[in-house]
C-alpha positions in Angstrom: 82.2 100.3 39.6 81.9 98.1 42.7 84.7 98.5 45.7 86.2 95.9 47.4 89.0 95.3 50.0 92.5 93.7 49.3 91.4 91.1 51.0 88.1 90.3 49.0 89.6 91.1 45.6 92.0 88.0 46.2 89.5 85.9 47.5 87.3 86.6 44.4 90.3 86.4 42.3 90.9 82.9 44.5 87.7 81.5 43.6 87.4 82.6 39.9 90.9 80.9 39.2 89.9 77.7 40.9 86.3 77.3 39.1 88.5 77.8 36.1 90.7 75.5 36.7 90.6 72.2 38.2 94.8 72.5 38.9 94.7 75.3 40.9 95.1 75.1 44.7 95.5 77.4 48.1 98.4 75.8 50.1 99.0 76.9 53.3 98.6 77.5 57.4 94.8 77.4 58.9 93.5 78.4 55.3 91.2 75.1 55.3 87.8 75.4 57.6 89.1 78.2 59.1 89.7 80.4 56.1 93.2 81.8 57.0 94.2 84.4 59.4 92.4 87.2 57.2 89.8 85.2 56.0 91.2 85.3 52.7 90.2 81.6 51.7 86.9 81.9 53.7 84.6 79.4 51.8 87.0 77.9 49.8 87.7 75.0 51.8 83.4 74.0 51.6 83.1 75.0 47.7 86.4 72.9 47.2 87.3 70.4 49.7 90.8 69.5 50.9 91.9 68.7 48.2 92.1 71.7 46.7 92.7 73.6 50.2 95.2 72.3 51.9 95.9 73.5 55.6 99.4 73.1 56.2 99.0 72.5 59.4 101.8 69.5 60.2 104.8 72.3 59.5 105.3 76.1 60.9 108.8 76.1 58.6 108.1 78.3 55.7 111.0 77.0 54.1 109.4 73.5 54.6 106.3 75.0 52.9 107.9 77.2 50.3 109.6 73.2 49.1 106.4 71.8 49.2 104.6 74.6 47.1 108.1 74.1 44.4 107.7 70.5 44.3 103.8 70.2 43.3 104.4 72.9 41.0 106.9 70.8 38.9 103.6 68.5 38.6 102.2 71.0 36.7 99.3 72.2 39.6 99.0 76.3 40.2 99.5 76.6 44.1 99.0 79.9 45.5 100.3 80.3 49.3 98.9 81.6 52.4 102.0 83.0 53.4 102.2 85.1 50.3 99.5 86.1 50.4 98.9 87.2 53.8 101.8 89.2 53.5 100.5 90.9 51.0 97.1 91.6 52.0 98.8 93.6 55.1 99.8 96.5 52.7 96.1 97.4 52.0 
């Protein structure tokens, strides 16, 4: 069995959903080019494109974000967000 980080189990995770499925999409702060904070979305944004990575880069209010991330879900996309998602990777 192979080991892997917090970290690069959800990027993995990350990428597999999004080859899967075209509606699936990472929302969030500096997770385009840069890959996020933790590198979690590293290589996303060159495999996908912004499109499908969207640096949220115009608004530092979660709540802001958090409406954005409610609003394209009720078009029936799968947004997973940075902020979650770093928060989460900090428990590892």
């Amino acid at each position: 069995m192979r080991e892997l980080t917090y970290l690069e189990a959800i990027r993995e995770a990350l990428a597999e959903e999004m080859a899967r499925d075209p509606k699936v999409f990472v929302l969030g702060e500096d997770v385009g080019e840069y890959g996020g904070a933790f590198q979690i979305t590293k290589g996303l944004y060159e495999k996908y494109g912004e499109r499908r990575v969207l640096a949220d880069e115009w608004s530092l209010e979660e709540a802001d974000a958090e409406a954005r991330r409610i609003g394209l879900s009720n078009e029936k996309t799968r947004a997973f967000a940075r902020d979650y998602l770093a928060r989460h990777s900090q428990r590892q």
